[in-house]
C-alpha positions as CSV (number, residue, x, y, z in Angstrom):
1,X,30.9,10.1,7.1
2,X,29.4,8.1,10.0
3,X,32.5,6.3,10.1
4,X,34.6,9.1,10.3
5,X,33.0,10.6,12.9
6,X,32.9,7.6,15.2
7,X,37.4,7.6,14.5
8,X,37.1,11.6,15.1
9,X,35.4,10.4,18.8
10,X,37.6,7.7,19.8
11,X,40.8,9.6,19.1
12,X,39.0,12.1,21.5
13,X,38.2,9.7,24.4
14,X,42.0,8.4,24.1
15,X,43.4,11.7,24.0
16,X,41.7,12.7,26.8
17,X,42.8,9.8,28.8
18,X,45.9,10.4,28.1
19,X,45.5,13.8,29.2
20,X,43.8,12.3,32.6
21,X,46.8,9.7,33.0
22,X,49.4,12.5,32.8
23,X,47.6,14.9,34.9
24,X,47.6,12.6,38.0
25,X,51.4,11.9,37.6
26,X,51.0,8.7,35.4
27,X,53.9,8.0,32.6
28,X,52.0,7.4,30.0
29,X,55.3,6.5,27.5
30,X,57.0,4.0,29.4
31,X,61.0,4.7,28.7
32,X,61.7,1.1,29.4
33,X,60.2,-2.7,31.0
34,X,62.6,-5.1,31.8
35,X,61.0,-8.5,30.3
36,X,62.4,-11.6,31.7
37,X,61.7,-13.1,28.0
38,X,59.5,-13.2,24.8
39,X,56.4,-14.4,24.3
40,X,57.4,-17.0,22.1
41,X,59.5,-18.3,24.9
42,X,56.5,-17.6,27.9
43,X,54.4,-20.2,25.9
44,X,57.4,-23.0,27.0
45,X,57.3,-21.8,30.4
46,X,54.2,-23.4,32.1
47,X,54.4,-23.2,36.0
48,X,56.9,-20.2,35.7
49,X,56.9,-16.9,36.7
50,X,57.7,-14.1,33.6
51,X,57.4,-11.0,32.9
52,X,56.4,-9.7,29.0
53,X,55.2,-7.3,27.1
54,X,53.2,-6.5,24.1
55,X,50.1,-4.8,22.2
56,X,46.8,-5.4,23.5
57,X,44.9,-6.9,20.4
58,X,41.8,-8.5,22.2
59,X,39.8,-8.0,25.6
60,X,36.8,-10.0,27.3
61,X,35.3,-8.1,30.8
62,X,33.1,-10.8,32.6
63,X,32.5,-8.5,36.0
64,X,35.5,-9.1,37.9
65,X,37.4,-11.4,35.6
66,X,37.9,-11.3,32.1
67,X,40.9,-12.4,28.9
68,X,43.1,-10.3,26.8
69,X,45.3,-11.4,24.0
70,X,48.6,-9.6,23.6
71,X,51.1,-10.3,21.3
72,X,54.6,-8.9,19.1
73,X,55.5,-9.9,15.8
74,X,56.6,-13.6,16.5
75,X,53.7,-14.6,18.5
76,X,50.3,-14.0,20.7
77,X,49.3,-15.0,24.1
78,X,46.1,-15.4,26.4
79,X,46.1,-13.5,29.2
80,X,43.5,-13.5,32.3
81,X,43.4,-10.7,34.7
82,X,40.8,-10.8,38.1
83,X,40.2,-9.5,41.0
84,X,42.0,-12.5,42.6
85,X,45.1,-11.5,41.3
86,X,45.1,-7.6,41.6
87,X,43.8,-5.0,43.4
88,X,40.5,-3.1,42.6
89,X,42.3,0.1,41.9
90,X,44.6,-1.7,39.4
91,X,41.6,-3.9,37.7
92,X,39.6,-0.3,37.2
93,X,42.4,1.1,35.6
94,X,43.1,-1.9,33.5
95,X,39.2,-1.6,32.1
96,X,38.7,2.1,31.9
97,X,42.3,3.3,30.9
98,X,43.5,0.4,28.6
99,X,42.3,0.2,25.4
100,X,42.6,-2.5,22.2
101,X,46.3,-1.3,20.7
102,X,47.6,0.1,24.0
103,X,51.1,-1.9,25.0
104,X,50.8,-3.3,28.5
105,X,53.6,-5.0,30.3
106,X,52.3,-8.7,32.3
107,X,53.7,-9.9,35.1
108,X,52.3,-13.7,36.3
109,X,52.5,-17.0,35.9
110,X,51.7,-19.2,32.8
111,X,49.4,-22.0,33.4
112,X,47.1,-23.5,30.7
113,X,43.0,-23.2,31.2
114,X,40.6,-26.0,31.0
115,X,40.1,-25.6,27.4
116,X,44.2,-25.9,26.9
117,X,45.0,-22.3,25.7
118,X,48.3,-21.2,27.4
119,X,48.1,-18.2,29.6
120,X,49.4,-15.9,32.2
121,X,47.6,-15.2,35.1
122,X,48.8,-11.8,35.7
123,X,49.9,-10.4,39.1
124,X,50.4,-6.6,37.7
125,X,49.8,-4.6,35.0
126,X,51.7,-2.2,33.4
127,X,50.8,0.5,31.1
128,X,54.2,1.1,28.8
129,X,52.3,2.8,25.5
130,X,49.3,4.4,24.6
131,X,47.7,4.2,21.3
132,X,46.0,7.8,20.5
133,X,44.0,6.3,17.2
134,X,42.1,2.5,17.5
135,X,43.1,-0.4,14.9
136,X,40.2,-0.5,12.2
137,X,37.1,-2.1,12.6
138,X,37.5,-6.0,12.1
139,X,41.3,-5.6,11.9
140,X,42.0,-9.1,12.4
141,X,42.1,-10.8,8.6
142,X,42.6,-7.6,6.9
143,X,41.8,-7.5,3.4
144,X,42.1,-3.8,2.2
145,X,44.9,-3.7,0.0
146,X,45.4,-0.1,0.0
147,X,45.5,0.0,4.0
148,X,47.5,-3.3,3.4
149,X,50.5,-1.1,1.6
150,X,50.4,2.1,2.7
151,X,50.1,0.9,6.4
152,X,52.2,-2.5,6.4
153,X,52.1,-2.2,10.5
154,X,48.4,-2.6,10.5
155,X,48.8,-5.5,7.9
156,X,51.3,-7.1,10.7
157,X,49.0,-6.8,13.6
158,X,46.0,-8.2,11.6
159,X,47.7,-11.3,9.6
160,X,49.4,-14.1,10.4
161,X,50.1,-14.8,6.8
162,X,51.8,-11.4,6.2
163,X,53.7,-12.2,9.7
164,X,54.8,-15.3,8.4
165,X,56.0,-14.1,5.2
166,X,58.3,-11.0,6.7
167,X,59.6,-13.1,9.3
168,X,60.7,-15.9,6.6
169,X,62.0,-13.4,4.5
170,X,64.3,-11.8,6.9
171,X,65.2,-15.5,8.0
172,X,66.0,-16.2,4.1
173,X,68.4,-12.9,4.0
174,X,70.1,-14.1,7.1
175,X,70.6,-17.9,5.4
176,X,71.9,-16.0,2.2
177,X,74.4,-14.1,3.6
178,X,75.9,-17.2,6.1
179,X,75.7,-20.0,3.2
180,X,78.1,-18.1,1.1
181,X,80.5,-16.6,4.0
182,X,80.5,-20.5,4.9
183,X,81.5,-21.3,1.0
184,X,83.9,-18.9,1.1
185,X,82.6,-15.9,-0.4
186,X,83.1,-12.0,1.3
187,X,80.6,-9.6,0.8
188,X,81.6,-6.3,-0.6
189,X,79.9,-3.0,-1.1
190,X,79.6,-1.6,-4.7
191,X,77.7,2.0,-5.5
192,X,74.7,2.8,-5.9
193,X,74.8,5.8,-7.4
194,X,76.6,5.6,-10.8
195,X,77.8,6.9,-13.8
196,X,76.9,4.4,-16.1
197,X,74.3,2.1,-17.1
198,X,75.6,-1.4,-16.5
199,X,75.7,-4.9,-15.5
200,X,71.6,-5.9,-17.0
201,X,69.5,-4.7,-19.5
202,X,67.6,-2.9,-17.7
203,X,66.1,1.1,-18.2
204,X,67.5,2.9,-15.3
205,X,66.7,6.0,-12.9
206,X,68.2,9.0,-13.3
207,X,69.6,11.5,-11.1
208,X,72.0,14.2,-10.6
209,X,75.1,14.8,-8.4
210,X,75.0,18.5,-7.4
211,X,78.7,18.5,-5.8
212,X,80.2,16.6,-9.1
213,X,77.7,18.3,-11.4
214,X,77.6,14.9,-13.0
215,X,74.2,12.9,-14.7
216,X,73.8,9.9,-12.3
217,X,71.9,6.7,-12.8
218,X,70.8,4.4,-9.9
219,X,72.6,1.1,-10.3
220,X,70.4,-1.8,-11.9
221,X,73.0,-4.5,-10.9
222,X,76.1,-5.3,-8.9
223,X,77.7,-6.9,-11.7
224,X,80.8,-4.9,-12.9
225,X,81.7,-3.4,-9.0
226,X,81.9,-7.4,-8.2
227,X,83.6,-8.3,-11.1
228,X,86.4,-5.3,-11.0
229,X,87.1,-6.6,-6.9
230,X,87.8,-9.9,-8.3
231,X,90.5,-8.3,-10.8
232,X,91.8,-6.8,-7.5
233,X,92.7,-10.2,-6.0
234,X,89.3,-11.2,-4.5
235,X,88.6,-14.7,-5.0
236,X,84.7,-15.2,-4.2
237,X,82.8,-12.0,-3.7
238,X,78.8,-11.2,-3.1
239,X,76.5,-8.1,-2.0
240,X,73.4,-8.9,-0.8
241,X,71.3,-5.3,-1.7
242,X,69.2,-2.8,-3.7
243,X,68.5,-2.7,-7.3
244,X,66.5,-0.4,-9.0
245,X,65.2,-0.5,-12.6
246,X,62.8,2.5,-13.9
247,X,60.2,-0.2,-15.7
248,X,56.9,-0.7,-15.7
249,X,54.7,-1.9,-12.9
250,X,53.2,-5.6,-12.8
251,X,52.6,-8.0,-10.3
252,X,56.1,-9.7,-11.0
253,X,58.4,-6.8,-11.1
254,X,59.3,-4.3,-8.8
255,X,60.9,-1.2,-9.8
256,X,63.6,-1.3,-6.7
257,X,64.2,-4.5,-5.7
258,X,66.3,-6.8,-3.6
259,X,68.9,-9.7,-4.7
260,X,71.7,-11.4,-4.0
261,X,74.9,-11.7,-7.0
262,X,77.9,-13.6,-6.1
263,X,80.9,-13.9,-8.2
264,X,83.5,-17.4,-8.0
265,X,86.9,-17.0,-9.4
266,X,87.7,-20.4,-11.5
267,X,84.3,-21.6,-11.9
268,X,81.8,-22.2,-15.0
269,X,78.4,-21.9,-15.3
270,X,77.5,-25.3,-14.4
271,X,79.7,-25.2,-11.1
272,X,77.1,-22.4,-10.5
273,X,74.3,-24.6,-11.2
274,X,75.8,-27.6,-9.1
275,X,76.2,-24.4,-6.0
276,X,72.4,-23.0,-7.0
277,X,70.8,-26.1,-6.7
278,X,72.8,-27.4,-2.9
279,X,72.4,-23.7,-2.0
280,X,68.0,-23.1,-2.4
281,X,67.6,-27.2,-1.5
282,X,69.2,-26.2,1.8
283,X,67.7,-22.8,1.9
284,X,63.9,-24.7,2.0
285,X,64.8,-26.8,4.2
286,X,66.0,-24.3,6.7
287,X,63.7,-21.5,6.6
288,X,60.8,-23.1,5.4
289,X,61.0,-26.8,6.5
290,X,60.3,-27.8,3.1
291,X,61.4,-28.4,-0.6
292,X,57.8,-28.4,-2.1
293,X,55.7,-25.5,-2.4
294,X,52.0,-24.7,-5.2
295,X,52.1,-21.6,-7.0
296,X,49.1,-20.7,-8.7
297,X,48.1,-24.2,-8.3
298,X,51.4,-25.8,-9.6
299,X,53.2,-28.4,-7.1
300,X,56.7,-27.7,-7.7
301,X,59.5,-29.5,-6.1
302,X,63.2,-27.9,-5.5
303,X,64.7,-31.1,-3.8
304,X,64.4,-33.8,-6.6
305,X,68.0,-34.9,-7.3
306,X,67.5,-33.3,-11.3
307,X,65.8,-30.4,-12.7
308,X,64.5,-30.4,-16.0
309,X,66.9,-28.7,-18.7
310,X,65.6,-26.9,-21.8
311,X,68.2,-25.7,-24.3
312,X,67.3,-22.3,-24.9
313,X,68.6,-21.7,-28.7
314,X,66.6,-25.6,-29.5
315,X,63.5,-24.6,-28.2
316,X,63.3,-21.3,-29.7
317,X,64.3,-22.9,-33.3
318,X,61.6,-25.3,-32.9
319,X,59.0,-22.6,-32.2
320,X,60.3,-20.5,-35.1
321,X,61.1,-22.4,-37.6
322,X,63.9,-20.7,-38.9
323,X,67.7,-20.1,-37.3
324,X,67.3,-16.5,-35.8
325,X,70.9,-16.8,-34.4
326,X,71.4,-15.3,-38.2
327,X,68.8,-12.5,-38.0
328,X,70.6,-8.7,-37.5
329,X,68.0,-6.4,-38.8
330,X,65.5,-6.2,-36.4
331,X,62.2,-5.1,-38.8
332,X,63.6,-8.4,-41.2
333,X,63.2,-10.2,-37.8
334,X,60.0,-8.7,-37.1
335,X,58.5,-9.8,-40.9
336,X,59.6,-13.5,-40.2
337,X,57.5,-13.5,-37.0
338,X,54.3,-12.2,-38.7
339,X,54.5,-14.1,-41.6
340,X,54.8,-17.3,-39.2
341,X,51.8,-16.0,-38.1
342,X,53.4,-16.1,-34.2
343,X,52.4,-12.1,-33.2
344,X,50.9,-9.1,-35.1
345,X,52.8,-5.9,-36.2
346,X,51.2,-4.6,-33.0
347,X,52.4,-7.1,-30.6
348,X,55.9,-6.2,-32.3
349,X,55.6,-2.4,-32.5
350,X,57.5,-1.2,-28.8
351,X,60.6,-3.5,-29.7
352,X,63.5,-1.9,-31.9
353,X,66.4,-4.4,-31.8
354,X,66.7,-8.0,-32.8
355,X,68.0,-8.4,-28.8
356,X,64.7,-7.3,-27.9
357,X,62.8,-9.3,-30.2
358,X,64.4,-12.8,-28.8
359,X,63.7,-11.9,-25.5
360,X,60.3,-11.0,-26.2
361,X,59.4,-14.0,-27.8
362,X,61.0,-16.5,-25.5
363,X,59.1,-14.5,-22.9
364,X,55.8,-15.1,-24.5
365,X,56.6,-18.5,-26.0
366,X,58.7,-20.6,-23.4
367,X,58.7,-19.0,-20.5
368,X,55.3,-18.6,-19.6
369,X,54.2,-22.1,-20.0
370,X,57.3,-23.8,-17.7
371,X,56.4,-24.7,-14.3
372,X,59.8,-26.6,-13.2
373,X,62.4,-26.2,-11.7
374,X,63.4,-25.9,-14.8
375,X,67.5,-24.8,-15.8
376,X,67.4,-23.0,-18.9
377,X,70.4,-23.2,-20.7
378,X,72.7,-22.1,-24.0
379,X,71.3,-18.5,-24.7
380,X,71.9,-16.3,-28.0
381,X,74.8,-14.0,-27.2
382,X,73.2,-11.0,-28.3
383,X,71.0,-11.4,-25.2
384,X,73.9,-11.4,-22.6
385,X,76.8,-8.9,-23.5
386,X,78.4,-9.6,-20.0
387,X,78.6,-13.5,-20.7
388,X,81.6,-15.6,-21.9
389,X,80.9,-16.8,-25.1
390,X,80.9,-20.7,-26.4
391,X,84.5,-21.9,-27.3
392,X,82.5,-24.1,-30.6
393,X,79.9,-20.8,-31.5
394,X,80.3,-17.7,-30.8
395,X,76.5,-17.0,-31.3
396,X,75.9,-18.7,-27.6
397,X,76.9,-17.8,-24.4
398,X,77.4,-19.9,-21.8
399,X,74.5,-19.3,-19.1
400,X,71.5,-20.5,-17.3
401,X,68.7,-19.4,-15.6
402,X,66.4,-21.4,-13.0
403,X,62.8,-20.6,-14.3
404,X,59.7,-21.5,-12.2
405,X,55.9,-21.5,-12.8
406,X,56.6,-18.3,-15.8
407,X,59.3,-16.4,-13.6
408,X,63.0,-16.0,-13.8
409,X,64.5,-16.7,-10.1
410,X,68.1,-17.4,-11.1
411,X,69.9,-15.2,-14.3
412,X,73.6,-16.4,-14.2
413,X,76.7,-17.7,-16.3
414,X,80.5,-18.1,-17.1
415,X,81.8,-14.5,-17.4
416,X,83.1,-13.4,-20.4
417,X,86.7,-11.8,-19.6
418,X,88.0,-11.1,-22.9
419,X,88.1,-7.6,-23.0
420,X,88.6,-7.8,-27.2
421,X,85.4,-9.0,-27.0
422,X,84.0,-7.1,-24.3
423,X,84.4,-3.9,-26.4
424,X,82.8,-5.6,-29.0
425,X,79.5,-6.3,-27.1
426,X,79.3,-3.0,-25.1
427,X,79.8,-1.4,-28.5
428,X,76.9,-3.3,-30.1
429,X,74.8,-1.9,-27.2
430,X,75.3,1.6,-27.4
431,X,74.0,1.4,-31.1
432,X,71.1,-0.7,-29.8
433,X,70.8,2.2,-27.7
434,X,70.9,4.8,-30.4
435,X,68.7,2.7,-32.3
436,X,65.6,3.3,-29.3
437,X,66.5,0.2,-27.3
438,X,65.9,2.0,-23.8
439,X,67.1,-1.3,-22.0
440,X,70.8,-1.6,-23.6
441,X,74.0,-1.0,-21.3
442,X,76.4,2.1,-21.7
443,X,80.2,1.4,-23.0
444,X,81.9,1.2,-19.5
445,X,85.3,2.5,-19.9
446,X,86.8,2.0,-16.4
447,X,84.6,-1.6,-16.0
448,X,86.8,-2.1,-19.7
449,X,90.3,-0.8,-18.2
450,X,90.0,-3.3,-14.9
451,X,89.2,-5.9,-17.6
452,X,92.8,-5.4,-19.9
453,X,94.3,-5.9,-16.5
454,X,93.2,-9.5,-16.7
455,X,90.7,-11.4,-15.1
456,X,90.4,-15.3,-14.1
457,X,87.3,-17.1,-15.3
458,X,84.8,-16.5,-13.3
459,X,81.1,-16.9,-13.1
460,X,78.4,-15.6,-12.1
461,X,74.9,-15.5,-10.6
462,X,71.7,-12.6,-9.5
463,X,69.1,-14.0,-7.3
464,X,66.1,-12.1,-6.5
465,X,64.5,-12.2,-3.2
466,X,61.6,-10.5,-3.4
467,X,60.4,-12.9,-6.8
468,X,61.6,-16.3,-4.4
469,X,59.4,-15.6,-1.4
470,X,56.5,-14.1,-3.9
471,X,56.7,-17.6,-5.1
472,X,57.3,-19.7,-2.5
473,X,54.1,-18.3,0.0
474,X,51.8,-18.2,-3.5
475,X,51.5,-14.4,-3.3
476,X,49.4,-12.6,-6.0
477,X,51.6,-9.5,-6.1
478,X,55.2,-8.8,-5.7
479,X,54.4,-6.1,-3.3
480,X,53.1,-8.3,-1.0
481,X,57.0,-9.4,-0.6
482,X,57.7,-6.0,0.1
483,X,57.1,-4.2,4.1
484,X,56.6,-0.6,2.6
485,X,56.5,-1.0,-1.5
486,X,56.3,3.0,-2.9
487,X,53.0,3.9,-3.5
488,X,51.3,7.0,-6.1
């Protein structure tokens, strides 16, 4: 209560001096300050003259000299303001009508103390923006992860790591988007409001279209828009954009998400993983200066010349003992997988369909324990009904996905174009569906139609951002990837 109190006060004394400021004729919200550069770019400017601007986040009064720090999102500097420089009238207002948040405009001339911290000695002052309510008590290094997510601004004043991270990741959406132009590749714009559930296996949001009176879903991938625009003629297509999947919340998954597809005309899946691998070596390199990063205490290394490959459909045989390409009734399945004594009837009991079931145990079984880069390869087909299937088994698809330290980063693979086929697959997941698989894709009649107009070979990729820089900074939460995640 004491602490509340103390806020009430201070929001007081800063609203009155804001009253006091406009009452003698002071613009107190600045409409404009014309800097003469960044901060960044004052700390390379010793000797010269700038002008800059940002928010007050530190002050030191010594009598008639004293320090502030100010700084934006890309950097802080030191600044020293005295009675040497300005006039008595402007030093009283500097320490009785600035305050810690306020943003002040600084003009002077950088120079670098006796203890080598760069600074501008500044010649004037300028109020540009008053802060009505004080940053929290010891708001450098916050740690309040409530405050942290509902207030992301107050997380980016405080934190150089959270700095760091936002600033990477919009550098990372940038290098996405040039890489592939450079390759060749046009981004397109596919909806997000749809009328069917397709392109991942996903459970979707619902919504409605008042206008159309129609049931809507929120699209959970790009996949069939992209793949329809290459029917038209497009020959390398991407969108870089918003997914959203209505699943539960973890510390890996977010329930709307950002990630990158791309779609090359004539390729196969392993001209993808050739791209993939040039593409997030570069990628490092660029935006974070390296290919190594620890996760969780794993040293894992994207630039060595060859990742690890683990044949899906092998590895899963090996666990189980049995083929379970042959398995089609999923409560069989679910006996064999007691009786091997690898889960319980209650570890079982929320999955309905034998697509669900593989998934659930390579989850549990291979996934987890990889650390990698690791390219997981040759999947059942049942698991990807959008995926060309093997020319020697029909069983097995031909896709990959980059897995590293338990988490998918990649999902990807030669598109199956066969619209015979197609039917078949879509088909097979609507009676998943009426079965009480939540997760399986609608039959998509016009995605169907552009595919009996014909389509090249093509293949695929998804990449999610948000699940890259979670991993690459070591962050315990996929929110923490995320400026302003939704919160209850």
């Amino acid at each position: 209560m004491a602490e509340i109190n103390n806020l009430s006060s201070e929001i007081d004394v800063r609203r009155n001096k804001i009253m006091a400021l406009k009452e003698s004729g002071e613009i107190v919200y600045k409409a404009k300050f014309d800097r003469t550069c960044t901060i960044k770019d004052a700390r390379e400017k010793l000797g010269e003259k700038v002008k800059i601007a940002g928010r007050m986040v530190f002050r030191r009064v010594m009598g008639k000299f004293g320090f502030m720090q100010i700084r934006d999102i890309e950097a802080a500097i030191q600044v020293s303001v005295g009675r040497n420089e300005i006039n008595e009238e402007d030093y009283d207002f500097y320490k009785k009508m600035i305050d810690i948040g306020d943003f002040v405009g600084v003009e002077g001339e950088v120079y670098t103390t006796q203890t080598g911290e760069v600074t501008v000695r500044a010649e004037k002052l300028t109020l540009l923006s008053k802060a009505l309510r004080p940053l929290p008590e010891k708001f450098h290094g916050l740690t309040d992860i409530e405050t942290k997510y509902r207030q992301r601004y107050l997380d980016l004043i405080a934190n150089e790591d959270a700095r760091k991270v936002f600033l990477t990741r919009s550098k990372v959406v940038s290098f996405v988007r040039r890489y592939l132009e450079e390759h060749g590749f046009i981004e397109i714009e596919t909806p997000i409001i749809q009328t069917n559930v397709s392109g991942a296996s996903a459970k979707p949001f619902f919504t409605k279209h008042n206008a159309l009176d129609l049931e809507c879903n929120l699209r959970i991938a790009t996949e069939t828009w992209l793949k329809e625009a290459i029917a038209g003629g497009f020959d390398r297509v991407f969108e870089l954009g918003k997914d959203f999947r209505n699943e539960g919340m973890d510390a890996t998954h977010l329930q709307e998400f950002t990630q990158v597809e791309w779609y090359a005309s004539y390729w196969d899946f392993e001209d993808n993983i050739a791209f993939f691998q040039s593409f997030l070596k570069t990628l490092m390199q660029e935006c974070l200066g390296t290919t190594k990063i620890t996760y969780q205490g794993n040293e894992v290394d994207f630039g060595k010349g060859n990742w690890e490959r683990i044949d899906y459909i092998a590895k899963m045989r090996e666990i189980l003992g049995f083929d379970f390409l042959q398995e089609e009734d999923a409560e069989e399945f679910k006996n064999k997988l007691i009786k091997a004594k690898l889960f319980s009837k209650a570890d079982l009991e929320p999955y309905n369909s034998v697509r669900a079931l593989i998934d659930f145990v390579y989850k549990k079984k291979i996934r987890e324990n990889i650390v990698g880069p690791v390219i997981l390869y040759n999947y059942p087909a049942v698991l990807k009904p959008l995926a060309r299937r093997n020319d020697k088994d029909e069983r097995i698809v031909d896709a990959f996905q980059i897995v590293v330290c338990g988490a998918e980063l990649v999902n990807a693979y030669s598109e199956l174009v066969d619209p015979i086929v197609q039917r078949q697959t879509l088909e097979s997941q609507m009676r998943d569906k009426l079965s009480g698989d939540d997760e399986a894709m609608d039959l998509d009649e016009g995605f169907l139609l552009a595919m009996e107009h014909g389509m090249p070979p093509i293949s695929g990729l998804g990449f999610g951002i948000d699940r890259f820089i979670m991993t690459v900074f070591d962050l315990p939460n996929i929110r923490d990837t995320v400026l302003f995640p939704i919160m209850r």
